[in-house]
C-alpha positions as CSV (number, residue, x, y, z in Angstrom):
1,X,10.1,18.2,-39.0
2,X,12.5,16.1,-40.8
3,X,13.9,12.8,-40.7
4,X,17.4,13.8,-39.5
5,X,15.9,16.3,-36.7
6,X,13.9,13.8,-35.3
7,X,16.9,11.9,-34.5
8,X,19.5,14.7,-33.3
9,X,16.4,15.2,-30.8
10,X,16.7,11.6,-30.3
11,X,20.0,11.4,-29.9
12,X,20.0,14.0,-27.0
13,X,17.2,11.9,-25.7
14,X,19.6,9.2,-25.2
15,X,22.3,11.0,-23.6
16,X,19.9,12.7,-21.2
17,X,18.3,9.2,-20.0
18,X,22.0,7.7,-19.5
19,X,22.7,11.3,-18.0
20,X,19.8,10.6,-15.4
21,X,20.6,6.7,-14.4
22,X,23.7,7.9,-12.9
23,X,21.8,10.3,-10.6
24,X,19.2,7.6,-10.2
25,X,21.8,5.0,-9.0
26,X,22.3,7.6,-6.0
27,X,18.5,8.9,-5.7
28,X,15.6,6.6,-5.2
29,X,12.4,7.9,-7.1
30,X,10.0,8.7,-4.0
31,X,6.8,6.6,-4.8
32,X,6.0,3.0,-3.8
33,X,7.6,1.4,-1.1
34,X,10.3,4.4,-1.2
35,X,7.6,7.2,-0.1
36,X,9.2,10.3,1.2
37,X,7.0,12.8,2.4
38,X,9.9,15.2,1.9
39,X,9.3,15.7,-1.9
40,X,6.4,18.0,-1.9
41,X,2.8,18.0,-2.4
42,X,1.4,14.6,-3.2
43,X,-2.0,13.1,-5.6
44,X,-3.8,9.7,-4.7
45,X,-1.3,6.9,-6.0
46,X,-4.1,5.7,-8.6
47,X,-5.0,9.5,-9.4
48,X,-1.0,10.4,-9.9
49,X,-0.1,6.9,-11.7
50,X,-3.0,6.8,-14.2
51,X,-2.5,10.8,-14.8
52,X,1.2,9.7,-16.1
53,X,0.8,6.5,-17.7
54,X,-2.4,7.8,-20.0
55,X,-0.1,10.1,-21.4
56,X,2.0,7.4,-23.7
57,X,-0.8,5.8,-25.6
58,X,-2.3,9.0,-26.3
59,X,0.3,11.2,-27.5
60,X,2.2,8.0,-29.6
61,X,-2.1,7.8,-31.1
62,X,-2.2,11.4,-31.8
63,X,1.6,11.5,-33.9
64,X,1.0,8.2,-35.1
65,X,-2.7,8.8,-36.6
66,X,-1.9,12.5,-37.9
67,X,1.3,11.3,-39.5
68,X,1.4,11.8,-43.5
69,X,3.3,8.1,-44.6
70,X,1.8,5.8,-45.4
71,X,0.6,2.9,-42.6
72,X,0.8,-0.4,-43.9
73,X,0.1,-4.1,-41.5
74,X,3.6,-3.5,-39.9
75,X,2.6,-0.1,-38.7
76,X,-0.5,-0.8,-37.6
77,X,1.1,-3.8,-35.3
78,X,3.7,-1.9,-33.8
79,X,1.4,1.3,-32.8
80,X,-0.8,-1.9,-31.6
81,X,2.2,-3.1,-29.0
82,X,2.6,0.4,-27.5
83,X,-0.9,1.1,-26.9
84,X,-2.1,-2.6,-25.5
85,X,0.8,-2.6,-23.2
86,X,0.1,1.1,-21.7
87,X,-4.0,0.3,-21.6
88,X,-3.1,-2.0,-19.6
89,X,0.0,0.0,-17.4
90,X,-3.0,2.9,-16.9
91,X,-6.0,1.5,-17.2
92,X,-6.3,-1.9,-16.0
93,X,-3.2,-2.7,-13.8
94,X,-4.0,0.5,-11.3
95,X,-7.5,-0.7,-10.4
96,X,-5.8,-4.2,-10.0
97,X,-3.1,-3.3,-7.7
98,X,-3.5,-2.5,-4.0
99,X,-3.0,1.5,-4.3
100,X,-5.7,2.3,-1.7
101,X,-4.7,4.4,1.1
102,X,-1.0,5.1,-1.2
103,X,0.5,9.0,-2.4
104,X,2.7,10.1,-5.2
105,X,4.9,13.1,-4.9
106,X,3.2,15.6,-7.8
107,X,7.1,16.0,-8.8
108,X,7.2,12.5,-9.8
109,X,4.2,12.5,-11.5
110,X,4.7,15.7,-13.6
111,X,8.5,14.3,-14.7
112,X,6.6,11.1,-15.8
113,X,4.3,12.8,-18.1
114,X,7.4,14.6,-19.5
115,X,9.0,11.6,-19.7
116,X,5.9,9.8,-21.8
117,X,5.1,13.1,-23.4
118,X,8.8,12.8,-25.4
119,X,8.6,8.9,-25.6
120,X,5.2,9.3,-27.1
121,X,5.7,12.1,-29.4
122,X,9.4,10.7,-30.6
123,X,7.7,6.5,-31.4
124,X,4.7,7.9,-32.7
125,X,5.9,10.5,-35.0
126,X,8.5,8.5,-36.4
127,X,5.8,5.6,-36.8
128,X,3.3,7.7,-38.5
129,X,5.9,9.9,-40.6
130,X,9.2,8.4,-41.6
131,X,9.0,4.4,-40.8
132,X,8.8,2.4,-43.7
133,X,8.9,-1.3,-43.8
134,X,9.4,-4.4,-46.6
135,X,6.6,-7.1,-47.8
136,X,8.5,-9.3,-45.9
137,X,9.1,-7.9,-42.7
138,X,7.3,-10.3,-41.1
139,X,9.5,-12.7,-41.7
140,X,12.5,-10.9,-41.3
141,X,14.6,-12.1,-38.3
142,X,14.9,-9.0,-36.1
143,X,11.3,-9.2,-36.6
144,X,10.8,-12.7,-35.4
145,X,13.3,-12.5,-32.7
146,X,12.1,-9.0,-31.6
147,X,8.4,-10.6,-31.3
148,X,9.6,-13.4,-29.1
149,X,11.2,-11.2,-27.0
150,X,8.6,-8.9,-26.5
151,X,5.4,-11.5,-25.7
152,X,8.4,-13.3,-23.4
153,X,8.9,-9.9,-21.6
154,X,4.9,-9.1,-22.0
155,X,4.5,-12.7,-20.2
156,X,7.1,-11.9,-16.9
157,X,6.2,-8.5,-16.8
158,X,2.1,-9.2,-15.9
159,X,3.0,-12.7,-14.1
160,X,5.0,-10.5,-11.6
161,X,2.2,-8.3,-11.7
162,X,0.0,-10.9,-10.8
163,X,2.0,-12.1,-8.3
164,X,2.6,-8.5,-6.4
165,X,-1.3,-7.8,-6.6
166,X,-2.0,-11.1,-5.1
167,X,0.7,-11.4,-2.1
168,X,-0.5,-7.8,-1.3
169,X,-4.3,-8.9,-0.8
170,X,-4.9,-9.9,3.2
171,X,-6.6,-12.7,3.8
172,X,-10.6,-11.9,4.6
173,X,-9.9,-8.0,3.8
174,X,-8.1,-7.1,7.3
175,X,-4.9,-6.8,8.1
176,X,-2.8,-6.7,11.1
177,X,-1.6,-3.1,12.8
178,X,1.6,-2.1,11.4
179,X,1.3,-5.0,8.7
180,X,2.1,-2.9,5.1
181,X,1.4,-5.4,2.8
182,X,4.9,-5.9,1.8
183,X,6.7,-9.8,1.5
184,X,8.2,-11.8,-0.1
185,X,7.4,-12.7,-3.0
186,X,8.0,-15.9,-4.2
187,X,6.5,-18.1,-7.9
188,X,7.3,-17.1,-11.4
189,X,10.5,-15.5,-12.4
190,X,10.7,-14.4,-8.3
191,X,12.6,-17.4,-8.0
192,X,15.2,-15.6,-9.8
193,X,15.4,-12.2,-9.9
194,X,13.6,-9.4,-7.3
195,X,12.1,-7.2,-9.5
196,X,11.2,-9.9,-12.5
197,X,8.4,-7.1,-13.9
198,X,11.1,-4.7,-14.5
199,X,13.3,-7.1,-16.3
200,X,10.4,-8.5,-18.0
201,X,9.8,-4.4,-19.3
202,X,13.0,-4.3,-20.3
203,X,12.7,-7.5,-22.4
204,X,9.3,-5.9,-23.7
205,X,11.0,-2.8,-25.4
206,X,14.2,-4.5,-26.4
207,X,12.4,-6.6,-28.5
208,X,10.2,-3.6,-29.5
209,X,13.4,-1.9,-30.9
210,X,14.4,-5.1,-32.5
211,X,11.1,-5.1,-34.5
212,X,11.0,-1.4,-35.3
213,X,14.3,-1.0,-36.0
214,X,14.5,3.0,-35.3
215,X,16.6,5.5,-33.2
216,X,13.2,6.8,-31.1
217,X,12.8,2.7,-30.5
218,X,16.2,2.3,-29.2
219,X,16.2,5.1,-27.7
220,X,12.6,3.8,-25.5
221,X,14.5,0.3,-25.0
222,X,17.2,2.6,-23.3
223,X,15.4,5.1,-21.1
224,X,13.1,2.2,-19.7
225,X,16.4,0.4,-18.7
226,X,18.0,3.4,-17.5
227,X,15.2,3.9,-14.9
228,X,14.0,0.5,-14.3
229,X,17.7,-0.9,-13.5
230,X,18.1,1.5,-10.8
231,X,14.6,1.0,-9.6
232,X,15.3,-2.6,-9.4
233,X,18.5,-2.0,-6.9
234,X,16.9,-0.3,-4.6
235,X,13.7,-2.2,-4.6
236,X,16.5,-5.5,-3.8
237,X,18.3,-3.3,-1.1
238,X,14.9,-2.7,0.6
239,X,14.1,-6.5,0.5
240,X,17.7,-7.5,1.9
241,X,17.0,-4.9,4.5
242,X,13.0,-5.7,5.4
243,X,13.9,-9.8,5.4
244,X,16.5,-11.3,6.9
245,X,16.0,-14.5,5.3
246,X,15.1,-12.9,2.0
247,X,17.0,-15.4,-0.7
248,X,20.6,-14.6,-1.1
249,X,20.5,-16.4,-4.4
250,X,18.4,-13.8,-6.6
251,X,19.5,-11.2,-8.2
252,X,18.4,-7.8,-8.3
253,X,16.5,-7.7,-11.9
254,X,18.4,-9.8,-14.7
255,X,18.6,-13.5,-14.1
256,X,22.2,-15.0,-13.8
257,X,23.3,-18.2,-11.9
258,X,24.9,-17.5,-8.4
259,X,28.8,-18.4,-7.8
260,X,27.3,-21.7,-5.3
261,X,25.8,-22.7,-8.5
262,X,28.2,-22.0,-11.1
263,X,30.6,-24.2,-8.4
264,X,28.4,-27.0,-8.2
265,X,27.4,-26.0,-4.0
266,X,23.9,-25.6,-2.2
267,X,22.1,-22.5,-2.9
């Protein structure tokens, strides 16, 4: 496959995740706290989230490894930052989060394996084929700001994490019936924002494309927004609607000063 393939595929890759936000705006993904029988047959919610999430770091390894360029230090730290961060998104985070008990429509998890099948094969195969970099990309700035952006994002996104996992552990191992586990969360970046994991994702892959500086990057840095934006409107709906005296200040997933502050009032 050539260079210029790779990104008309690319490009269609982009246009289909904008497509899909739309819809998503209007159609809550079925897993988590949205479960809905209604969407078919259904895995274990470890089982179903490890099955998708495995999938990125080991297609982007296979396209990156097999690739014919030549790797240098750059190539070998970005192919680092994408499989780190999904070890940890399918092997470490499910068996730290409460999942116990939880199911995943088998439709979601076979459109997130697509979804990391393309993502994979797109980053990797442009990494291992087509990517090349100068002595001093290091010190270039995208480079630099890029790398700040994505150990800030990296930073957010498992301190949220941290935070969900804990507030969902009951105290001596027992709950109340009819308690789900669900409240509100509060520390961190939760002071300002709902879903701070999914803005500190975003963060993660924006910076990601800064440092790699390709269409298949960008077009990651995209897709994640496109489904983590809508993800985080609905996940602030559900709070508004499960706590009446959920914070009116926060936001839904990026951070921005509420009109009582920007006037100077109480928030």
């Amino acid at each position: 496959m050539q260079a210029e393939t790779l990104n008309e595929i690319t490009l269609i890759w982009i246009a289909i995740g904008l497509l899909l936000s739309a819809v998503q705006l209007k159609v809550t993904a079925p897993y988590g706290r949205h479960f809905n029988r209604n969407w078919g047959p259904t895995l274990p919610y470890r089982l179903g989230w490890i099955i998708m999430e495995i999938v990125s770091p080991l297609t982007f390894a296979h396209f990156f490894w097999h690739g014919s360029g030549e790797k240098s230090t750059a190539h070998w730290v970005l192919a680092a930052l994408w499989v780190l961060h999904y070890l940890n998104r399918s092997l470490i985070y499910p068996f730290r989060a409460r999942m116990d008990g939880k199911e995943i429509p088998l439709t979601i998890v076979a459109s997130g394996v697509f979804f990391n099948l393309v993502n994979g094969f797109l980053n990797g195969f442009w990494l291992g084929n087509f990517a090349t970099f100068s002595e001093n990309w290091f010190a270039s700035a995208n480079v630099i700001l890029g790398g700040i952006l994505f150990l800030s994002g990296a930073f957010i996104n498992i301190q949220s994490d941290n935070i969900l996992i804990r507030l969902s552990r009951c105290r001596d191992g027992f709950r109340q019936p009819g308690d789900t586990g669900y409240r509100i969360p509060k520390g961190g970046f939760f002071r300002w924002v709902s879903c701070p994991n999914h803005f500190g994702e975003i963060m993660e892959w924006s910076g990601y494309a800064l440092m790699a500086w390709s269409l298949p990057a960008l077009s990651f840095a995209i897709w994640t927004a496109a489904n983590l934006i809508p993800r985080a409107l609905s996940h602030h709906r559900w709070y508004r609607q499960q706590f009446p005296d959920y914070p009116k200040e926060r936001r839904a997933v990026v951070p921005w000063p509420s009109r009582t502050r920007l006037s100077g009032g109480s928030s």
